[in-house]
KEMI-30064 format. One record per atom (N, C-alpha, C): residue number from 1; x, y, z. Coordinates in Angstrom, 2 decimals, always signed. Example, Ala and Ser with C-alpha at 12.3 -4.5 7.8 and 13.67 -1.06 7.14 Angstrom:
! KEMI-30064
     k         x         y         z
     1    +13.19     -5.69     +7.80
     1    +12.30     -4.50     +7.80
     1    +13.20     -3.30     +7.80
     2    +12.85     -2.25     +7.08
     2    +13.67     -1.06     +7.14
     2    +12.90     +0.03     +7.87
//
This chain:
! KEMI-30064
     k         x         y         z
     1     +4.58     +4.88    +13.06
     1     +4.18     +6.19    +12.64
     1     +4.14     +6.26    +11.11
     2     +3.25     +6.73    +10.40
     2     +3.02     +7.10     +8.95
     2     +3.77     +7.92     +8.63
     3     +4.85     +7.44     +7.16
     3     +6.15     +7.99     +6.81
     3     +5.71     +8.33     +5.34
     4     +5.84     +9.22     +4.71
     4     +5.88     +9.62     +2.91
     4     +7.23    +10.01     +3.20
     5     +7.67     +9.76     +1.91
     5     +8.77     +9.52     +0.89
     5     +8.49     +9.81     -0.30
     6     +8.60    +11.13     -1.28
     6     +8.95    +10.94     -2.57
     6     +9.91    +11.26     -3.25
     7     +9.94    +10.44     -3.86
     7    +11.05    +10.09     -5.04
     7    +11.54    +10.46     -6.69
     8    +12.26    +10.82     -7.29
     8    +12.05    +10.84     -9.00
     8    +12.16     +9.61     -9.20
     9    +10.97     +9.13    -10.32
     9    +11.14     +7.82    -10.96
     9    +12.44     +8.10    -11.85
    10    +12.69     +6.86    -12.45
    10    +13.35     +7.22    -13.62
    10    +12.98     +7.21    -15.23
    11    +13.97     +7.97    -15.67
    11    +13.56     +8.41    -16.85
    11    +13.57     +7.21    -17.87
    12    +14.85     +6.32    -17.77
    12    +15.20     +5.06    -18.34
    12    +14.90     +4.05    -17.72
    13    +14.88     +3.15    -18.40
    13    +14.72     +1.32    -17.94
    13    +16.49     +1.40    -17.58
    14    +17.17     +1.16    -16.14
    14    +18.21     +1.02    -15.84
    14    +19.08     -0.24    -17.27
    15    +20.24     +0.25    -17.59
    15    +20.66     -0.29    -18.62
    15    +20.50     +0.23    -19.94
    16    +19.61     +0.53    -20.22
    16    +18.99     +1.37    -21.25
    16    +19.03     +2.81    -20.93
    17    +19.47     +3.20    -22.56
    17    +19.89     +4.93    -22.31
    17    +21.10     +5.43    -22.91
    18    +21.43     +6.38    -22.35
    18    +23.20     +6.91    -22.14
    18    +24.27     +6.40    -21.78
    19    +24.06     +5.34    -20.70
    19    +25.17     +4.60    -19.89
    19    +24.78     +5.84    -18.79
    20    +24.08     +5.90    -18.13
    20    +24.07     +7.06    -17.21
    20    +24.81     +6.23    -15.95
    21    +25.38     +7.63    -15.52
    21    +26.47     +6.12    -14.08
    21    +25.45     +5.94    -12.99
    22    +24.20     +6.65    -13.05
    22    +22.84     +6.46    -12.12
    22    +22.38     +5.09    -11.92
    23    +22.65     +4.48    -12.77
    23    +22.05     +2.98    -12.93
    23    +21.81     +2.49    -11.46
    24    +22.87     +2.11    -10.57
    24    +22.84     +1.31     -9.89
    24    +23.13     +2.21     -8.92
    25    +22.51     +3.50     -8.86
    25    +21.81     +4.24     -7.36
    25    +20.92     +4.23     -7.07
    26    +20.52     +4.13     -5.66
    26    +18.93     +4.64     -5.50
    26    +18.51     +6.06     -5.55
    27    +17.46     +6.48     -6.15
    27    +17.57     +7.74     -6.01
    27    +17.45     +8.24     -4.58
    28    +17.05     +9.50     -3.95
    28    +17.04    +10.42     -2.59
    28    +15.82    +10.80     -3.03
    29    +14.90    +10.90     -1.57
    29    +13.94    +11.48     -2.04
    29    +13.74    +12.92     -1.77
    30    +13.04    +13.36     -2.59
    30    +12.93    +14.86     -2.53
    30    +11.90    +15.69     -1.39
    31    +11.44    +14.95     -0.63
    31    +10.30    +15.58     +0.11
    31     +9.94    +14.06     +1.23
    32    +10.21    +14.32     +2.36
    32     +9.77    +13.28     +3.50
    32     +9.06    +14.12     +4.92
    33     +7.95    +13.10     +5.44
    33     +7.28    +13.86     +6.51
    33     +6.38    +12.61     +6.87
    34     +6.62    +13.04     +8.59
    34     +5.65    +12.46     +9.45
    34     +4.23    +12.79    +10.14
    35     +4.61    +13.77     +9.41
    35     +3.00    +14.94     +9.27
    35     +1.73    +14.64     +9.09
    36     +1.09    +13.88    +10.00
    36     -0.41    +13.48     +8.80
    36     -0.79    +14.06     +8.06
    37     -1.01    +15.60     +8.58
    37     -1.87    +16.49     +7.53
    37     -0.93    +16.50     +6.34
    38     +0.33    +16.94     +6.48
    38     +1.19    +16.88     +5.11
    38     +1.06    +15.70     +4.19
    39     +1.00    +14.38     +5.13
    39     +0.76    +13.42     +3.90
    39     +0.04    +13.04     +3.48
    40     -1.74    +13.85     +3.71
    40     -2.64    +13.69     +3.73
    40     -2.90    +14.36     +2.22
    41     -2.29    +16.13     +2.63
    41     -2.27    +17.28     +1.27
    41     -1.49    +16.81     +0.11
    42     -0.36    +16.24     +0.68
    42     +0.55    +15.46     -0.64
    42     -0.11    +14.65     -1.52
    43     -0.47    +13.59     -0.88
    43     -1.27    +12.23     -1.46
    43     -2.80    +13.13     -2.32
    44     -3.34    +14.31     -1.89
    44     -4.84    +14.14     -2.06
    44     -4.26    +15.09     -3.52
    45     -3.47    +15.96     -3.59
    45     -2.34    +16.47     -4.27
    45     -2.58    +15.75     -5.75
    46     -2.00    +14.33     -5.22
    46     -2.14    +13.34     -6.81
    46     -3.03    +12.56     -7.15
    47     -4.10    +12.85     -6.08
    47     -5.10    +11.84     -6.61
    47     -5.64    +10.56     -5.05
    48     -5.03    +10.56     -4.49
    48     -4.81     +9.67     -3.26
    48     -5.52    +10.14     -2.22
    49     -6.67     +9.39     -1.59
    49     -6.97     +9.81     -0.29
    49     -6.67     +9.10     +0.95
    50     -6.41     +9.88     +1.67
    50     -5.52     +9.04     +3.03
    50     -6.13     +9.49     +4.17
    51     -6.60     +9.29     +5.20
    51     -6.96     +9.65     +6.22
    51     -6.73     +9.02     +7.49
    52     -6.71     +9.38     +8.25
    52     -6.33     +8.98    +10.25
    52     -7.27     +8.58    +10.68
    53     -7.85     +6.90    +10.74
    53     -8.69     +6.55    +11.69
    53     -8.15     +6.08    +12.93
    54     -9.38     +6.04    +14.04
    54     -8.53     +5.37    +15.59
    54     -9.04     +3.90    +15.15
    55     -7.75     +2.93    +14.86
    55     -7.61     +1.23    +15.56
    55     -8.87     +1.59    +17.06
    56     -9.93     +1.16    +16.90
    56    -10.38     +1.28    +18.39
    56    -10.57     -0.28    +19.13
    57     -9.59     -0.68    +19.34
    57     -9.48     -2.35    +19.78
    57     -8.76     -3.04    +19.42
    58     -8.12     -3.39    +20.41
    58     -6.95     -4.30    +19.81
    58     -7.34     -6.19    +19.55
    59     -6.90     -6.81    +18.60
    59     -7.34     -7.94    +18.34
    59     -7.09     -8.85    +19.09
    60     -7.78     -9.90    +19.20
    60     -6.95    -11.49    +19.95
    60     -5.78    -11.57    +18.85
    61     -4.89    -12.03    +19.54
    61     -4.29    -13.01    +18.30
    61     -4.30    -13.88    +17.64
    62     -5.47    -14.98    +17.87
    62     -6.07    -15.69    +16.78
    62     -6.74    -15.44    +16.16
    63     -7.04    -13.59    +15.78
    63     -9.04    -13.56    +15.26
    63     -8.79    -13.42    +14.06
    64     -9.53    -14.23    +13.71
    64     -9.85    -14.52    +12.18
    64    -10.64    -13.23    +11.21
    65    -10.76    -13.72    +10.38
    65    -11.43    -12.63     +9.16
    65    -12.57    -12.00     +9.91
    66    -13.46    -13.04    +10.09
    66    -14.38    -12.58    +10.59
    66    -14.90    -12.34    +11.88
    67    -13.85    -12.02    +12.85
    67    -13.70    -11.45    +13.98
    67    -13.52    -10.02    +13.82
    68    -12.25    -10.38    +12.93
    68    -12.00     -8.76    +12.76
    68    -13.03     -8.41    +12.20
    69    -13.56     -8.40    +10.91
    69    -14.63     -7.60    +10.56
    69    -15.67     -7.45    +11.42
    70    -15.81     -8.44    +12.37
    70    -16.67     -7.73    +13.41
    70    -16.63     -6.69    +14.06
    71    -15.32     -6.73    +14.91
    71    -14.86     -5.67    +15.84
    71    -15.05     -4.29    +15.01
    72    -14.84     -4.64    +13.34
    72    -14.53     -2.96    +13.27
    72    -16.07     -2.84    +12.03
    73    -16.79     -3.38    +12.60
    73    -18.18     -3.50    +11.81
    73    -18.62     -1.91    +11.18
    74    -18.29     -0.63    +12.39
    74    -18.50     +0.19    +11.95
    74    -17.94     +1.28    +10.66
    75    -16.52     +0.82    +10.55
    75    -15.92     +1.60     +9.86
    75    -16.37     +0.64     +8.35
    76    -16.41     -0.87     +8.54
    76    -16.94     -1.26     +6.80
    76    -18.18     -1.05     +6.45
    77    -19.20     -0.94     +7.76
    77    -20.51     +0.20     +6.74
    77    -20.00     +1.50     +6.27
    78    -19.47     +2.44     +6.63
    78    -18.92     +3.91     +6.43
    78    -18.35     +4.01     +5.16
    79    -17.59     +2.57     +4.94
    79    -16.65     +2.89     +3.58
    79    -17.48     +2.33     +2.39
    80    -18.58     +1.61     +2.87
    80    -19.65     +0.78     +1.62
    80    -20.23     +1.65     +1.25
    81    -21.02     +2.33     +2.32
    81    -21.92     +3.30     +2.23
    81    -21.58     +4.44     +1.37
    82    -20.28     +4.90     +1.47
    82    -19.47     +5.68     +0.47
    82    -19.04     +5.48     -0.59
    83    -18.85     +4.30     -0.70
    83    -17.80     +4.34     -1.83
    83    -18.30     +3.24     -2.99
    84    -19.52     +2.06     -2.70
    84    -19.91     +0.78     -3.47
    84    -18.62     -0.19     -3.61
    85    -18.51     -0.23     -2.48
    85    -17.67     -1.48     -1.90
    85    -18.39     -2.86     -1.53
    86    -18.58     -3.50     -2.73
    86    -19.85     -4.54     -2.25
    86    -18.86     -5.47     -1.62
    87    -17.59     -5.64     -1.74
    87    -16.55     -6.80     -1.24
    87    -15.49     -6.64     -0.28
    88    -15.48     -7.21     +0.71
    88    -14.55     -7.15     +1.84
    88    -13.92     -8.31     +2.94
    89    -12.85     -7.98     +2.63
    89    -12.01     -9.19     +3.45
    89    -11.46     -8.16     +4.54
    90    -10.58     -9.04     +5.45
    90     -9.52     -8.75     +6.15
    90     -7.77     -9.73     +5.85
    91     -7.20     -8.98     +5.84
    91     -5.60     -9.92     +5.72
    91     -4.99     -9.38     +6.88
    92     -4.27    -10.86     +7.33
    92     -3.41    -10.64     +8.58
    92     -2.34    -11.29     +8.43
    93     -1.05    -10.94     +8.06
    93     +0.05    -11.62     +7.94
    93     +0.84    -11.66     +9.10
    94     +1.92    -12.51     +9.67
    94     +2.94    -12.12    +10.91
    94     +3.96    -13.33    +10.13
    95     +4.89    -12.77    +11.06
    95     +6.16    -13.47    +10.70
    95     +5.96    -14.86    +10.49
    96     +5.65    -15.72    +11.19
    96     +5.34    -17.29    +10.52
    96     +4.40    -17.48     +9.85
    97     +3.15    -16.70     +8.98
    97     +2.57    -16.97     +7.87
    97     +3.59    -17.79     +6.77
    98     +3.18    -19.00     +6.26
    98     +3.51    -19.61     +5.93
    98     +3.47    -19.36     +3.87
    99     +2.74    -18.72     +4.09
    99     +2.97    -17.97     +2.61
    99     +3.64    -16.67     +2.42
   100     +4.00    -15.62     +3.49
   100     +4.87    -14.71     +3.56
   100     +5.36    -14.18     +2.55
   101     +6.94    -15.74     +1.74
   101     +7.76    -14.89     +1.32
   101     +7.19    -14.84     -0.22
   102     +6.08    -15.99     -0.55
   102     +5.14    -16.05     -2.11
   102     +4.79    -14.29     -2.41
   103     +3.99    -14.26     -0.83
   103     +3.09    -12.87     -0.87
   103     +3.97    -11.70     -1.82
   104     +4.99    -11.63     -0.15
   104     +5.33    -10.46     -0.40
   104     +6.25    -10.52     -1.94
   105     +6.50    -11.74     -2.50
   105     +7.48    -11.51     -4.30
   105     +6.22    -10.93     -4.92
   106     +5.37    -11.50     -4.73
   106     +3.85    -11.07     -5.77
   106     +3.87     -9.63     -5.50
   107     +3.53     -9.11     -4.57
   107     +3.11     -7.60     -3.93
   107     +4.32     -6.99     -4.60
   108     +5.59     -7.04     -4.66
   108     +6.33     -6.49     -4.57
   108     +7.01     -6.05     -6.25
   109     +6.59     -6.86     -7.22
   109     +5.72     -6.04     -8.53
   109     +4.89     -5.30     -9.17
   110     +5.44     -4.18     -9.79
   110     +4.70     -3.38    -10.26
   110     +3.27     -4.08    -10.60
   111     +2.58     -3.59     -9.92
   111     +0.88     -3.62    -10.84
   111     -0.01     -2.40    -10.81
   112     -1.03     -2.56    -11.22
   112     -2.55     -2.05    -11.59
   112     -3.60     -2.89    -11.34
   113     -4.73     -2.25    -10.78
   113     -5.49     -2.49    -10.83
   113     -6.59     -1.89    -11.49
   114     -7.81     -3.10    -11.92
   114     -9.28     -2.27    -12.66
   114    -10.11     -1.43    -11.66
   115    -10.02     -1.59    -10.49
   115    -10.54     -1.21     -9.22
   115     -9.84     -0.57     -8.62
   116    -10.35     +0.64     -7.37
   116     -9.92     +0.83     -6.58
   116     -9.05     +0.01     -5.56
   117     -8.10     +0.75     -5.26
   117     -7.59     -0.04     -3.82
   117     -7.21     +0.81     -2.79
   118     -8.56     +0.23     -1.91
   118     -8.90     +0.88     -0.39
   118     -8.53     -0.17     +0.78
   119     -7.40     +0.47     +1.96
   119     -7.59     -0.73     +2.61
   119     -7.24     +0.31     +3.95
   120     -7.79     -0.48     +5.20
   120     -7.48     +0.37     +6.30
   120     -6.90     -0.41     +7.28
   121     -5.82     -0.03     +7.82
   121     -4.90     -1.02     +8.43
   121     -5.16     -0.36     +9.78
   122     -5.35     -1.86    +10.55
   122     -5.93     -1.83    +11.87
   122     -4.84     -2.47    +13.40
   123     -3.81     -3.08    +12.18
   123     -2.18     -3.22    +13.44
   123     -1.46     -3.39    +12.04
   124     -0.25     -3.19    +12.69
   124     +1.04     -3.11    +12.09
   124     +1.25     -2.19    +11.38
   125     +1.95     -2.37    +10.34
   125     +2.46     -1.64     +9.29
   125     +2.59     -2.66     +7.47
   126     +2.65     -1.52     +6.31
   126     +2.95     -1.73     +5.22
   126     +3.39     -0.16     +4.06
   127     +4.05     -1.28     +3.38
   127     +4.37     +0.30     +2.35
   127     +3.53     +0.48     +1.07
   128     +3.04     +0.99     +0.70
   128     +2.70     +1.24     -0.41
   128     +3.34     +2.23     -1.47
   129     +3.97     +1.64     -2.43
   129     +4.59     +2.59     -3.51
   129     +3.97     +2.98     -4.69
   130     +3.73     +3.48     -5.10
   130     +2.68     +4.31     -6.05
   130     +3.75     +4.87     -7.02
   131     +3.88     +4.63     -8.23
   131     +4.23     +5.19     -9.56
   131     +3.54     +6.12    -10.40
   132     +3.75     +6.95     -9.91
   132     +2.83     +8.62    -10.65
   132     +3.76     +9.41    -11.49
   133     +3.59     +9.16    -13.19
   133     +4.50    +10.06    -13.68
   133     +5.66     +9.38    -13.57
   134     +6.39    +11.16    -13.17
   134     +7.46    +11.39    -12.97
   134     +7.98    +11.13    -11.53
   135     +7.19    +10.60    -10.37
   135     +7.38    +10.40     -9.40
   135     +6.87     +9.07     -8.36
   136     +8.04     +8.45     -7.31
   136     +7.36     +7.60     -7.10
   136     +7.07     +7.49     -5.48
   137     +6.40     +7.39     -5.31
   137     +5.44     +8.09     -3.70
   137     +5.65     +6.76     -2.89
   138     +6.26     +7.17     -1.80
   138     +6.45     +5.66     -0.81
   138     +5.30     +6.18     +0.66
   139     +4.47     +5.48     +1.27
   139     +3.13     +5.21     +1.88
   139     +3.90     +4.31     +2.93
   140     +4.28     +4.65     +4.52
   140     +4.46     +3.27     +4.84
   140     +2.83     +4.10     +5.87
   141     +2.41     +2.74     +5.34
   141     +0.92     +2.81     +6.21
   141     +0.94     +2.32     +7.76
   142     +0.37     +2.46     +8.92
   142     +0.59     +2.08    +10.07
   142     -0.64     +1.59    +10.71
   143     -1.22     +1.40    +11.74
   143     -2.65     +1.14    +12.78
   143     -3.20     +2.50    +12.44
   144     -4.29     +2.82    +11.99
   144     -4.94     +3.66    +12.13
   144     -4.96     +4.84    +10.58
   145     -4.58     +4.13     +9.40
   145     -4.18     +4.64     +8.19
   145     -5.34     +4.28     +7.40
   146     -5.85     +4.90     +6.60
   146     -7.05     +4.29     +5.45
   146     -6.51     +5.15     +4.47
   147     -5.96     +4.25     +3.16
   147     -5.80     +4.82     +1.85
   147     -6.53     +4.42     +0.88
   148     -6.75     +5.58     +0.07
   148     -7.47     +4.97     -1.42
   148     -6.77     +5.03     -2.80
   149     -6.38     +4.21     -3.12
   149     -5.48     +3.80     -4.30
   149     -6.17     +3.95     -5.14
   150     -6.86     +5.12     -6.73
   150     -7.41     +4.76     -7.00
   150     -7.32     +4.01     -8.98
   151     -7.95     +3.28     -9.15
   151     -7.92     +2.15    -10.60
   151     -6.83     +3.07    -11.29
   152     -5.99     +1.96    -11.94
   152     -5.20     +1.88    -13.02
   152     -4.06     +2.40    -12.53
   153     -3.79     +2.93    -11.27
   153     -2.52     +3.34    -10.36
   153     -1.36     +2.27    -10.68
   154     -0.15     +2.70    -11.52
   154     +0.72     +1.96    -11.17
   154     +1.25     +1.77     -9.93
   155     +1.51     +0.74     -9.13
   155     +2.49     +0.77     -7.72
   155     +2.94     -0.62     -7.33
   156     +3.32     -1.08     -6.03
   156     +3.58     -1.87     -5.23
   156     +3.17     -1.90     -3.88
   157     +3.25     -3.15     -3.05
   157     +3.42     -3.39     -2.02
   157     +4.07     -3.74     -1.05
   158     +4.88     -3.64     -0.01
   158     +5.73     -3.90     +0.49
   158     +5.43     -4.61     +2.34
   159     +5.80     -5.91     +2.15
   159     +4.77     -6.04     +3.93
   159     +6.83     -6.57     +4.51
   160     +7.72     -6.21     +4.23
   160     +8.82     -6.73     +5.07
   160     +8.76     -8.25     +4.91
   161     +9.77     -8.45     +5.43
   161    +10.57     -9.85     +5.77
   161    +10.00    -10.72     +6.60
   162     +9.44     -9.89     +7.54
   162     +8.96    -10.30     +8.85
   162     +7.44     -9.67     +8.90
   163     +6.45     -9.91     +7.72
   163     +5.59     -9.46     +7.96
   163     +4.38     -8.97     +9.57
   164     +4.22     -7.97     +9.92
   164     +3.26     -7.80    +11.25
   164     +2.06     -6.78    +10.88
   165     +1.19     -7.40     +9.78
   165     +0.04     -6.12    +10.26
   165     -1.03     -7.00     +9.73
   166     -2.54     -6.04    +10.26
   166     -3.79     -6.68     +9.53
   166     -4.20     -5.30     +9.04
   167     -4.99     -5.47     +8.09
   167     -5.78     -4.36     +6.87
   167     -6.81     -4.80     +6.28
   168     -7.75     -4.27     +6.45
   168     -9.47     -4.49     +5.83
   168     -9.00     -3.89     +4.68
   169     -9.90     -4.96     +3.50
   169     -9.89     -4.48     +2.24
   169    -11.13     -4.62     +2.05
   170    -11.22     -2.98     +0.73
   170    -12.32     -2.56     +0.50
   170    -12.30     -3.35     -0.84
   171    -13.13     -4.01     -1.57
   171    -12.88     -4.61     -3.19
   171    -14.73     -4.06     -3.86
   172    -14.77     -3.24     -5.27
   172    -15.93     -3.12     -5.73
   172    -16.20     -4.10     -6.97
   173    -15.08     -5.47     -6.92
   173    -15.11     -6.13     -7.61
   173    -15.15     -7.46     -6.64
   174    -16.48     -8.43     -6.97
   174    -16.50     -9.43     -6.20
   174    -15.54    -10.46     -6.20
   175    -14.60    -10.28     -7.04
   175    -13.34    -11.52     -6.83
   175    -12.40    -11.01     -5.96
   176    -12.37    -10.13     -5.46
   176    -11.43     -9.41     -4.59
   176     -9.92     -9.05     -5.35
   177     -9.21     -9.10     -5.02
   177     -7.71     -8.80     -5.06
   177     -7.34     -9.27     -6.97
   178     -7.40     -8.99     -7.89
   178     -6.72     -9.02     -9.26
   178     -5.90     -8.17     -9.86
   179     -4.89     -8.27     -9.99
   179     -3.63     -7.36    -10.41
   179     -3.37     -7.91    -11.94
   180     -2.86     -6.76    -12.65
   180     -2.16     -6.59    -14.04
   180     -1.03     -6.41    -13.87
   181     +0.04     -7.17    -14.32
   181     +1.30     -6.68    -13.62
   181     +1.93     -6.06    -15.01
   182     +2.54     -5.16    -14.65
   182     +3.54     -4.29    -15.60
   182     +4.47     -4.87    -16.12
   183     +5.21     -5.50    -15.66
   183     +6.65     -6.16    -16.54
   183     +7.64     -4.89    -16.20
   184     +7.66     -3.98    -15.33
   184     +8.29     -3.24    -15.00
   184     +9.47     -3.42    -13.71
   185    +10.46     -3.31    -13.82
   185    +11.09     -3.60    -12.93
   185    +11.52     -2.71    -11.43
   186    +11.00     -1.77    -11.83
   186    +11.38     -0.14    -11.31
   186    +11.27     -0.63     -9.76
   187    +10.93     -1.25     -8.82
   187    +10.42     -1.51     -7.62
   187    +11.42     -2.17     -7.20
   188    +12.51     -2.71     -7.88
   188    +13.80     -2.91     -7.58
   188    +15.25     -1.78     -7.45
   189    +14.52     -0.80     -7.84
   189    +15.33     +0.84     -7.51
   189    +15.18     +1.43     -6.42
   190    +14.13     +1.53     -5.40
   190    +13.81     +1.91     -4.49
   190    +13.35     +1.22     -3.16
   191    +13.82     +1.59     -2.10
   191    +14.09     +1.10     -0.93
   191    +12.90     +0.15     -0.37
   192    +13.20     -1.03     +0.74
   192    +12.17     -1.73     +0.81
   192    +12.18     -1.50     +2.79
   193    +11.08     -2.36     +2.60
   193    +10.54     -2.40     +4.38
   193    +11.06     -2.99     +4.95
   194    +12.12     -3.07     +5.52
   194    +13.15     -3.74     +6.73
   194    +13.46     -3.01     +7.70
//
């Protein structure tokens, strides 16, 4: 089920500051809901569009990129057609992906991107954390979630330990996937996908 979570970022780089005795808490978040529509108004709120599609088919478990993009042929005209998405993959991670735990250290740093980031997850689950401001917005995305992240968004990614989902990505940049990473550590303050 699709969960929001938000959070206060913090004001300091932990260590830096006052000596605040906050350092080594996580913060609480101030606002949580399983609401689509709520996390729909929240997200569109800051900039974020999120919407409820139906997964209509469930995959083999061997299907490749381009299986999946078959099966769901209709929803990647819909989002091209909209949005100048000339580039599109599918990613499918599960627990014995053999690059897993690379992925998820990479994902799991603050970045930005020059591009949008649109992706619509068609099984499993992932989190997406978003750094806005003064606040930091936790996304756990599920089967049937399409978000639009859009350029220069600070955030993260979060696929668990035991990664289980696949997600079509939308890219309007033909190299697909390029991140700027922040040098920020903040994604180590707030809770992860286990």
């Amino acid at each position: 089920m699709s969960h929001l979570r938000i959070f206060p970022a913090p004001s300091h780089t932990p260590g830096e500051g006052p000596g605040n005795p906050d350092d080594d808490l996580s913060p609480l978040p101030s606002l949580e809901s399983n609401d689509p529509g709520t996390i729909q108004a929240e997200l569109l709120e800051r900039g974020i569009r999120f919407e409820r599609w139906p997964a209509r088919q469930s995959l083999l478990s061997g299907a490749d990129q381009e299986a999946i993009l078959k099966v769901y042929a209709d929803e990647v005209t819909a989002v091209q057609s909209s949005g100048g998405y000339g580039t599109v993959d599918a990613i499918r991670m599960t627990p014995e992906h053999p690059d897993r735990e690379t992925l998820r250290s990479k994902f799991l740093n603050e970045h930005t991107h020059a591009e949008d980031e649109v992706r619509f997850f068609v099984e499993g689950q992932g989190l997406f954390c978003l750094h806005l401001g003064h606040e930091v917005i936790q996304v756990l995305c599920c089967a049937d979630d399409w978000i639009a992240v859009p350029a220069g968004t600070k955030h993260w990614f979060d696929m668990g330990s035991a990664p289980s989902f696949c997600a079509i990505r939308f890219f309007n940049n033909p190299e697909g996937w390029v991140a700027q990473f922040t040098g920020d550590p903040i994604a180590s303050r707030y809770p992860l996908l286990n």
